[in-house]
C-alpha positions, -999 to 999 in steps of 0.1 A, spaced: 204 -221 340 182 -249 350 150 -238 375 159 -269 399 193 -256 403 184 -217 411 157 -231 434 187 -250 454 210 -214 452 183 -198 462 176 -212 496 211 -216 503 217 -177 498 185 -172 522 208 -173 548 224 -141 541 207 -106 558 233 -85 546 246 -71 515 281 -55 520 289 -48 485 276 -51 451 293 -43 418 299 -52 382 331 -74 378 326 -73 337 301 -60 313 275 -95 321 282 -102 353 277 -90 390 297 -95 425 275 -97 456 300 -99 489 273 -107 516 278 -104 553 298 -136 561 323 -122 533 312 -148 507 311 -134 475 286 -149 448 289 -138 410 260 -134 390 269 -138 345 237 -126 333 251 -132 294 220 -139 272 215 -180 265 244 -185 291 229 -168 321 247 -189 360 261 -180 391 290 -192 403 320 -186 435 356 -177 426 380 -167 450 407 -152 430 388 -127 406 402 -96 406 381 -62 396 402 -49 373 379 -20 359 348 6 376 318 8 358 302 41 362 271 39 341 237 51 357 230 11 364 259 11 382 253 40 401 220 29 413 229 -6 416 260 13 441 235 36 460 204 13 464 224 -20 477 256 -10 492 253 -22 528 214 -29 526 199 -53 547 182 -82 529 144 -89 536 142 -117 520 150 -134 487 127 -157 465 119 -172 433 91 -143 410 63 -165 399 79 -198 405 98 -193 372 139 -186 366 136 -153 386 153 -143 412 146 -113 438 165 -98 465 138 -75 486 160 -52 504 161 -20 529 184 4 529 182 26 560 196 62 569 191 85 593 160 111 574 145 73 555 143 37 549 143 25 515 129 -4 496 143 -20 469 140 -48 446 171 -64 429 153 -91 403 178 -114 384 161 -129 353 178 -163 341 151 -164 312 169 -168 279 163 -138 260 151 -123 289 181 -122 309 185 -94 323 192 -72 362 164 -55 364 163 -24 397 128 -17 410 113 0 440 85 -10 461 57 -3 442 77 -23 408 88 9 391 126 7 370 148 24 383 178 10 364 187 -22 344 215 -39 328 197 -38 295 166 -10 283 143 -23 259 119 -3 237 86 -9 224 100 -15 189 116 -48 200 97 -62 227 60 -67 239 80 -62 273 94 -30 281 122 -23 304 127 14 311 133 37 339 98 53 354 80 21 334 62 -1 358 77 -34 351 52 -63 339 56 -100 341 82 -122 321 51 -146 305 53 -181 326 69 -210 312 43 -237 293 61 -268 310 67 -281 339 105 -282 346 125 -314 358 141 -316 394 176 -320 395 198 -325 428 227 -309 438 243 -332 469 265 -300 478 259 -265 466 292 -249 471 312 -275 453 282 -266 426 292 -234 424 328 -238 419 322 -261 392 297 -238 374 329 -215 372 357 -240 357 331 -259 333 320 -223 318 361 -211 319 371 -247 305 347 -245 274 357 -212 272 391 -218 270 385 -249 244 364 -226 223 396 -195 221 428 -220 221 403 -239 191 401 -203 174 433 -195 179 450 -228 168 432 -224 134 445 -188 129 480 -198 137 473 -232 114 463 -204 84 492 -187 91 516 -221 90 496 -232 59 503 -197 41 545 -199 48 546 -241 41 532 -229 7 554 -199 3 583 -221 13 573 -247 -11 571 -225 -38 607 -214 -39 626 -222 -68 652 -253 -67 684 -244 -55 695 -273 -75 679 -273 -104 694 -231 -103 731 -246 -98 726 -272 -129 713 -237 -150 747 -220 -137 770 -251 -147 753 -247 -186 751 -214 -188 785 -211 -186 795 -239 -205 770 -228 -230 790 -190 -226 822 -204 -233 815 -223 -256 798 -201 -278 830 -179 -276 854 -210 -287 832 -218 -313 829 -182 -332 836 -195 -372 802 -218 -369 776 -190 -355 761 -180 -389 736 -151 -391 698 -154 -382 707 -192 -368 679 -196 -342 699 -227 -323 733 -245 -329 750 -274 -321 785 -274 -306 805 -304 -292 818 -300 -255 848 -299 -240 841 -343 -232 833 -340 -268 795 -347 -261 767 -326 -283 752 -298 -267 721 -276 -283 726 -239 -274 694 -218 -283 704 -182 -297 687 -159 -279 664 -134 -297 679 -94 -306 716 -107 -300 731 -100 -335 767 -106 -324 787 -134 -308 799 -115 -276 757 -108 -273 752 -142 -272 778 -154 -247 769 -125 -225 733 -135 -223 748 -170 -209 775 -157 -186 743 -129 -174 720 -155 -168 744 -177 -148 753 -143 -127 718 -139 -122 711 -173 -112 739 -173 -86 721 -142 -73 692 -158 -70 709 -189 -50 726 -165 -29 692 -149 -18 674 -178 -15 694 -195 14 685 -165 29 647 -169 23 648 -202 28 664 -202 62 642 -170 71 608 -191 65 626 -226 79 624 -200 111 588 -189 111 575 -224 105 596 -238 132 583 -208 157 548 -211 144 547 -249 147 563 -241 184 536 -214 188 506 -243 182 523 -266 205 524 -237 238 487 -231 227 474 -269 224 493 -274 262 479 -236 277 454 -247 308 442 -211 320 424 -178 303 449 -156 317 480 -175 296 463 -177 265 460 -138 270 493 -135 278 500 -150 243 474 -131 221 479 -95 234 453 -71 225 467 -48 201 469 -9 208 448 11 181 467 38 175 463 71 148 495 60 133 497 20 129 534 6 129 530 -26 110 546 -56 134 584 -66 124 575 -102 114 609 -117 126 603 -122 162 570 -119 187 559 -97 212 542 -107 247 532 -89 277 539 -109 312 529 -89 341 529 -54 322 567 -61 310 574 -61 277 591 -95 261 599 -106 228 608 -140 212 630 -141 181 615 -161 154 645 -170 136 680 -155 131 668 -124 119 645 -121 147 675 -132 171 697 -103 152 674 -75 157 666 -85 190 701 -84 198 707 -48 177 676 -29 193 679 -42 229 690 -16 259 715 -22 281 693 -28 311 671 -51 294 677 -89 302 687 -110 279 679 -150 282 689 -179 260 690 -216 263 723 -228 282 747 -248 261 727 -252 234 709 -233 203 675 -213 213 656 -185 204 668 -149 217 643 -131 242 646 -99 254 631 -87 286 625 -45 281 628 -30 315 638 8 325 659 0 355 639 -18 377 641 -48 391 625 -74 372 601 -100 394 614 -135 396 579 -148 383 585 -126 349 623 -141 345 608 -178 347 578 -172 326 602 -156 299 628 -181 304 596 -206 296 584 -188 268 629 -193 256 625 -231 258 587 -236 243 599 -216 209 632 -236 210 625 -277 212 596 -297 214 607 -323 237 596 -322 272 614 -323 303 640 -297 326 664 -274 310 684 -247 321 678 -210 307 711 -184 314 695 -146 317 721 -113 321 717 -78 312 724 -73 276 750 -51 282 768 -84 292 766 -98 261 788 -94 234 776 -106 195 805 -125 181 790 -132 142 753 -129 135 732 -142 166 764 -155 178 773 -143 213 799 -144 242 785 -130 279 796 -134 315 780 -126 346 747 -146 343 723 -164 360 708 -198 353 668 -211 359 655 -243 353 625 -241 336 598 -275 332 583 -282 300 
């Protein structure tokens, strides 16, 4: 944080002679509500120390550690003597009074915005720590910070620092907050793009590497040629031949390779007619793999497209879940995704498979969305009777159309109960009794 800027927050917080609460909103950073109900928030992260206002963060955890305790009984409702700049560097104090009925108490509540200083630092009167954000020993700093030390000076900068205006403070301190959340969210959907890429890159090559379905159907056609062949032509197979030549049934010449430890005819053949079987095995399976990974690539190249277009911290979240660790790990099913919108479980099918199990495992309570009128992914909603909130239906309905086309514009998403729904052939279904969104991509 630049020393021009905290000198301009500074006097504009001079107005304030009240604080009417103080806590920690997350592990860095600190909320000071003052008496005209304006809240200021304090990120004391090392090398990316600001203060900023934001009037929709929510405190979603307590801290109870000893800072926060003191930081709790020292400040809550103190009146504010004044507040100034430590030794004309990045520091700022809060000199404050907390009065009872038996005492008055003095505190001091010193911010340090000093690289890898940064710290909250609690002191009484006379400069003894009472509590801070960070303790540090002997063994790592010239400068110790612990409770019952007397606190000495952060040593003062060797340059003189440039003024910079701010023309209006409280538009300032919005900003500070969406620059620092838009780099941050640049920075995850850049991390999270390249894991999903690896991930793409891993099943493109796994898809590439699967054998030729028509290079297997042209191995069928001559294995059993060969097969037959073999068996029509009995009289010229001579012991220990290695290869023979036999004329079709277009009368063109074909080579047939005997196969090694097949002493008789019907050996021979029966390595042909096997190999074909096999090969029409294989065929059989690999539509199936194929079609499988044609999925995932699909949903994963859908997957990079919702994360390239997500404009807030709280959706990217929504997308990357963090995951339970648990005694007993239950490895993911790979076939479709799992999200969590507003505590409510949903998940995306990746392909047909995904759309299949989906389909198999859902309740009959749980809604149940698809694309109206035209292919989609399956999502099921999991629910235990209650009434789902509207917002969770559209941002599910969104999540149906993001993994199903790439195409912007309005489409229309049907939602029912799965009981409703009846499967007809694989992901194939009949229902009744729905209802229709538009959703907006």
């Amino acid at each position: 944080m630049k020393f021009s800027h905290l000198k301009h927050i500074c006097t504009h917080i001079q107005k304030f002679k009240n604080i009417y609460s103080i806590y920690r909103s997350s592990d860095n950073t600190l909320a000071i509500t003052f008496d005209s109900n304006e809240t200021l928030y304090f990120n004391m992260q090392r090398g990316n120390s600001y203060i900023f206002k934001n009037n929709h963060i929510q405190r979603n955890k307590v801290y109870q550690a000893p800072f926060d305790v003191v930081l709790h009984k020292r400040f809550n409702r103190s009146q504010i003597e004044s507040i100034q700049l430590h030794n004309n560097d990045k520091i700022l104090r809060f000199y404050t009074t907390q009065k009872s009925s038996y005492k008055s108490e003095k505190t001091i509540l010193q911010f340090e915005f000093t690289g890898k200083y940064t710290n909250i630092i609690i002191l009484d009167e006379d400069e003894n720590i009472l509590e801070a954000l960070r303790h540090i020993d002997a063994d790592v700093s010239t400068r110790v910070v612990k409770v019952g030390v007397k606190l000495t000076d952060v040593p003062p900068p060797t340059f003189t620092p440039k003024e910079y205006v701010i023309e209006n403070i409280e538009e300032y301190l919005y900003e500070a907050d969406r620059v620092e959340k838009n780099a941050k969210l640049t920075s995850q959907k850049k991390q999270k793009i390249s894991l999903l890429n690896k991930k793409l890159l891993k099943l493109e090559k796994k898809y590439n590497a699967l054998e030729n379905i028509e290079e297997l159907e042209i191995q069928i056609e001559n294995d059993q040629l060969f097969g037959n062949l073999l068996l029509a032509n009995i009289h010229k197979i001579k012991p220990f031949m290695k290869e023979v030549k036999l004329d079709d049934y277009e009368g063109k010449e074909q080579l047939i390779i005997i196969p090694d430890k097949a002493d008789t005819i019907s050996k021979i053949s029966n390595y042909y007619f096997k190999s074909a079987k096999k090969a029409k095995q294989k065929i059989k399976h690999l539509h199936i793999e194929k079609e499988n990974l044609e999925g995932k690539i699909t949903h994963l190249k859908h997957f990079i497209q919702i994360v390239e277009e997500v404009d807030e911290l709280s959706k990217l979240s929504m997308l990357f879940p963090a995951k339970k660790v648990n005694k007993k790990v239950l490895r993911e099913n790979e076939s479709y995704e799992t999200f969590f919108i507003e505590g409510y479980k949903v998940q995306v099918g990746k392909n047909e498979k995904g759309n299949i199990l989906l389909l198999e495992s859902a309740k009959a309570r749980d809604i149940w969305l698809h694309m109206k009128d035209r292919p989609s992914t399956h999502v099921i909603i999991s629910t235990d009777k209650q009434s789902i909130p509207q917002s969770v239906i559209y941002s599910s309905a969104k999540l149906c159309v993001d993994f199903s086309l790439f195409e912007k514009g309005n489409y229309l998403v049907d939602y029912t109960p799965r009981r409703e729904v009846k499967i007809q052939h694989g992901a194939n279904v009949l229902y009744n009794k729905y209802k229709t969104i538009t959703v907006t991509k």
